[in-house]
N, C-alpha and C positions, 0 to 999 in steps of 0.2 A: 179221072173224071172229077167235078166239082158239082156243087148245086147249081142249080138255076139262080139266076140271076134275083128273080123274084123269091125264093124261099132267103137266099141270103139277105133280102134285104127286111123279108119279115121277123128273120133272128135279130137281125141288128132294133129293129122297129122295137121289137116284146123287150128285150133288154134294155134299151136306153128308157120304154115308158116305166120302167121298173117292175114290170110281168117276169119276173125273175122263173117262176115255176114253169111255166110255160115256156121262157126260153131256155131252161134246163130242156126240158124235154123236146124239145125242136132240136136241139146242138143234141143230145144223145143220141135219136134218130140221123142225127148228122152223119156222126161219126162212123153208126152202124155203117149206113149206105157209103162213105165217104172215107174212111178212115185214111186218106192222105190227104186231105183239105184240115189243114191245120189250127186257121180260125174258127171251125165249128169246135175243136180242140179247146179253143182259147179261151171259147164263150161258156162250155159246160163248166170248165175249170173255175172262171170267174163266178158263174152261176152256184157253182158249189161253194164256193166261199160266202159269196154271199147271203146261202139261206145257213150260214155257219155251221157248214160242214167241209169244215177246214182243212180234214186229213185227206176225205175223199177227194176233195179237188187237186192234192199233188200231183195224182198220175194223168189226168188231163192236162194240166199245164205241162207239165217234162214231154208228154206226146208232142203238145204244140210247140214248146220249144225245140225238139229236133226237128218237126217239120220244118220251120221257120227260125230259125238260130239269130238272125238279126233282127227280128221284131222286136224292142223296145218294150212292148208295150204288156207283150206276153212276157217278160222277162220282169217287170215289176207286177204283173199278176202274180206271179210263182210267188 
């Protein structure tokens, strides 16, 4: 199973306005519910870098990277 159509696109929405805390905590709850949807993965990991907690974000990015092995984009998040 994945999220709704609409919750994915209010992670992406909280993130890109740079609501970075709030879209930590939407991808965490993600992951809970989802933990094979790998972009919710991608987003805490990012999200955790971002508020410079640099170490916590390893183990969400290496999640999203083995969900997703060819994504690009999680591979220079890491």
């Amino acid at each position: 199973m994945i999220p709704s159509s609409k919750e994915i696109t209010i992670l992406f929405s909280l993130f890109n306005q740079g609501r970075i805390a709030e879209a930590e905590a939407l991808a965490r709850s993600m992951t809970i519910r989802f933990p094979k949807y790998g972009y919710g993965w991608n987003v805490l990991g990012a999200a955790l870098g971002m508020l410079g907690r640099s170490a916590e974000a390893l183990e969400p990015l290496r999640k999203a990277t083995k969900l997703l092995p060819a994504d690009a984009q999680i591979h220079n998040n890491r």
